[in-house]
N, C-alpha and C positions, 0 to 999 in steps of 0.2 A: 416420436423420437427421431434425431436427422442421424441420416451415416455419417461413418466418424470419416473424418477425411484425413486418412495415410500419409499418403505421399504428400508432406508438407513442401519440400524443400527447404527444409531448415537446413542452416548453416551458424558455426560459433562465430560470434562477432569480435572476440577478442579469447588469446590464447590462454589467458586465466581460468582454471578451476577453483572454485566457491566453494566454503564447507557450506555457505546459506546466504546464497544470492535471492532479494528481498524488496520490495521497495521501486519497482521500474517506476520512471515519469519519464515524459517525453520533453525536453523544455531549451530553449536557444538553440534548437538544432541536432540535438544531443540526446541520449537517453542516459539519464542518471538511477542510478540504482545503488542501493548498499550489501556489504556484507557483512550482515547483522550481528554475527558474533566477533567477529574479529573488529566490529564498529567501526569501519571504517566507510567512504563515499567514493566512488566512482563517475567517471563521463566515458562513453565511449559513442562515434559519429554511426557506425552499423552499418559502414562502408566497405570495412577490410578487417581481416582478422591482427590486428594491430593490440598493442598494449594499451590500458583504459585508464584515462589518465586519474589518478589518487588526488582527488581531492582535499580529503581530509581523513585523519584517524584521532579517534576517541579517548579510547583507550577503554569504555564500557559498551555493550551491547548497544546497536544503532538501529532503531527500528523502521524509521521512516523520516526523511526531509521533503521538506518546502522552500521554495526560494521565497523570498522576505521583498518586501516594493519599497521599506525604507529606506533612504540610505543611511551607511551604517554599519547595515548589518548583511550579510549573504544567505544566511539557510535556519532557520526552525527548523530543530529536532525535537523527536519525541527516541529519547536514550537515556541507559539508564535509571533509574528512578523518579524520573521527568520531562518536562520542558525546556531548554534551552535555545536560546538564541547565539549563533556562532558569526561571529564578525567578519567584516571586510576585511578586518588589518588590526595585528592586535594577536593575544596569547588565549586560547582557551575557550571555552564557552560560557556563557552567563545563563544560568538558570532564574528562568520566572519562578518555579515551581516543581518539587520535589513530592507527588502526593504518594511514590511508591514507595518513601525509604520508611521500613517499617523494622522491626524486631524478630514479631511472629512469621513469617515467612517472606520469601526469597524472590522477590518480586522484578519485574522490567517493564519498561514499554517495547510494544511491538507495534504494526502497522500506523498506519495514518498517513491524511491528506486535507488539503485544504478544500472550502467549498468555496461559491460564485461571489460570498461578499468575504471573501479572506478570510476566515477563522479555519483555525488551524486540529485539526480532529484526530487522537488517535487513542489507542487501546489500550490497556495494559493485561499482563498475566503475572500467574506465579511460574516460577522458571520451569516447576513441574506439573505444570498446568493442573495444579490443584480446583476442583472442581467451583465456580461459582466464584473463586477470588478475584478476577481482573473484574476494569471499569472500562467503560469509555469516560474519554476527558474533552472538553472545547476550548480552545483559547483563543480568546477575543483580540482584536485588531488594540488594545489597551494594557493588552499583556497577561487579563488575568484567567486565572483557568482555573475552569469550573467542573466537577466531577457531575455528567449528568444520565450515566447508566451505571448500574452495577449488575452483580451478579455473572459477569461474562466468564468464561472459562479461556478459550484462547480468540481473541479479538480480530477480524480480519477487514480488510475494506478501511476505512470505511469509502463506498464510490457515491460520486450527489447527483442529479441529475441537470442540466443543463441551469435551469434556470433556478437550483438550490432549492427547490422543493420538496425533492424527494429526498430521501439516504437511504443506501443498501448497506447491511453488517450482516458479514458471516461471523459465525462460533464455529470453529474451525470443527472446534473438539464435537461438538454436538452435531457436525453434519449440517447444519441451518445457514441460510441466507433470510433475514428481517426488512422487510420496507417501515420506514418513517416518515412520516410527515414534519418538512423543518420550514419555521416561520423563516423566510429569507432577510427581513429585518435584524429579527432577533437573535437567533439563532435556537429558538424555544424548540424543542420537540411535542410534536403530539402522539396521540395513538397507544399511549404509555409505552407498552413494551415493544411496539410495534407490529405488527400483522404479518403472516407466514408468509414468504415468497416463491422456496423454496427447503426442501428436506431432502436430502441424498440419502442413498443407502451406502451402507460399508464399502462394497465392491466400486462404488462408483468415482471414489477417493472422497477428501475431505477441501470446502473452498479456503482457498487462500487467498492471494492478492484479486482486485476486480478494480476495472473500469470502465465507463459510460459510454459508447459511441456519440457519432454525431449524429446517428439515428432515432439514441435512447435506450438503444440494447445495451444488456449487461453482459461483460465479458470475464468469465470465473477461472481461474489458473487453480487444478484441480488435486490438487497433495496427493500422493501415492499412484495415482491412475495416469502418470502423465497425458490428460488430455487437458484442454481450452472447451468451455462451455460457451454458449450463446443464447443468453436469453431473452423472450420479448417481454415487455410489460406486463403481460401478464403471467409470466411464471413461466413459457412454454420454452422447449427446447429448440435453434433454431437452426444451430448448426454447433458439430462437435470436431474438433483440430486436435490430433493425436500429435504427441510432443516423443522423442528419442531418447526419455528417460523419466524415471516415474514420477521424481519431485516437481513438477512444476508451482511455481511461487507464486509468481505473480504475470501480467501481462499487460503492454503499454502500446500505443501506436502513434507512429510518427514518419515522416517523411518516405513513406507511400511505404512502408516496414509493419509486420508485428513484431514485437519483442517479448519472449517471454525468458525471465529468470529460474534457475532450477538449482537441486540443492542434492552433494553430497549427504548430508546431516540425516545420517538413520539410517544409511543404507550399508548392508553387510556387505556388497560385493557392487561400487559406483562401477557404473562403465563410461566408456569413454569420454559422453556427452554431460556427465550428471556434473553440477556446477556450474556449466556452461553459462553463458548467455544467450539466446538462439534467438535468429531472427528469420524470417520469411518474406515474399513482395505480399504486398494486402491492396487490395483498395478500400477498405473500413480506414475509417479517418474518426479522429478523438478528439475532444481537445487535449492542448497542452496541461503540463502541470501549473495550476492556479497559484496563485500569490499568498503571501501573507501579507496582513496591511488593511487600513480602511479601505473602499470601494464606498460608488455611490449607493450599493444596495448594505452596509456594513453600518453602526452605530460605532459611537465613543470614540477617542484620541488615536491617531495612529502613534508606535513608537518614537520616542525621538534620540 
């Protein structure tokens, strides 16, 4: 286990408090992130503690976006009771695909992100994170989207590994991080359920958002324990970044910055930082946030 490293120097990158800042990508320069219940999207540079500019609002929970390579259109969401495609220009968003509006319970999408050949990956839950109801969902570079996990409780991740091989998925509720094997072609999964990666205990918080370095380590933003995990391929702990409030969401890297998002939401008494956005200098480098869209590693039609 590595010492947890204190003295971050984190600083808020924008004067906005979040009830449930969610969602970091790092992408044109920019770290975009959303605030998932109020659904709406943000950009902010992580330069100055400056106002982040408002992208978009929903008007339904916004769990995660992807910038789209067609034109057309600017951002894939996974909100609300599905998939939507949100346009360049234009009123509203266009849903591909609705697989959460159900009757029996109270369902949303949460996390998600794209892999190396554009397909678009994320989660769902029930609002009350009823035990085993969320899925993971894929949607293909052709729009359609295919239910290809169930049973999840609260879906996290999903992060891919460089060259789309891999997937890591937390279960938040459950304390777990999953490795999978994903055909880069196809987007098939092996391994069925996938094979343990990690298991935390209570005290250690629960994973929320993650992403891949350019190393290959995994970077876990750790719900209640405000810390940042770091782990190597095989499972091992490799460095631990303690965050100035206990929500941490998620965590992104970009323009020589970490970014990590953090969340009012749950807490009886936020202080100052909770909400925040908080950034620090890093030299850990990421990729950017990937596309949506064919690629030469992706099958079938891109949108048009």
């Amino acid at each position: 286990m590595s010492a947890i490293e204190r003295d971050a120097g984190w600083r808020p990158c924008v004067p906005t408090r979040h009830q449930l800042a969610e969602g970091a990508r790092w992408f044109a320069g920019g770290l975009l992130y959303v605030d998932l219940l109020r659904g709406a999207l943000y950009r902010c540079r992580g330069t100055a503690d400056a106002a982040p500019e408002h992208l978009l609002d929903l008007g339904v929970p916004l769990g995660a976006v992807a910038p789209v390579r067609d034109a057309g259109w600017k951002w894939v969401l996974a909100a609300g009771d599905g998939i939507a495609l949100w346009p360049s220009r234009g009123r509203g968003p266009e849903w591909l695909a609705r697989p959460e509006q159900r009757t029996d319970l109270a369902m949303r999408m949460n996390d998600g992100a794209c892999d190396a050949a554009g397909r678009f990956w994320a989660g769902s839950m029930e609002v009350g994170a009823a035990a085993g109801a969320g899925s993971l969902y894929r949607t293909d570079p052709d729009g359609s989207v295919n239910r290809v996990l169930d049973g999840l409780t609260v879906p996290n991740g999903p992060a891919f590994s460089a060259d789309g091989t891999l997937m890591y998925l937390a279960d938040s509720a459950r304390g777990t991080i999953t490795r999978h094997t994903v055909d880069p072609a196809t987007g098939g999964l092996g391994l069925g359920l996938g094979e343990p990666f990690v298991r935390l205990a209570p005290h250690e918080g629960r994973p929320d958002g993650m992403t891949v370095d350019d190393d290959g380590k995994l970077w876990v933003a750790l719900w209640g324990s405000g810390r940042i995990r770091c782990y190597d391929r095989e499972g091992c702990v490799r460095r631990t970044v303690a965050v100035p409030t206990a929500h941490a969401s998620s965590v992104a890297f970009g323009g020589g910055l970490m970014f990590v998002t953090t969340a009012r939401h749950k807490l009886s008494r936020p202080g100052p930082l909770a909400g925040a956005v908080l950034a620090r200098a890093s030299s850990v480098s990421a990729p950017a946030a990937r596309g949506f869209g064919r690629t030469s590693l992706g099958q079938g039609r891109s949108l048009t």
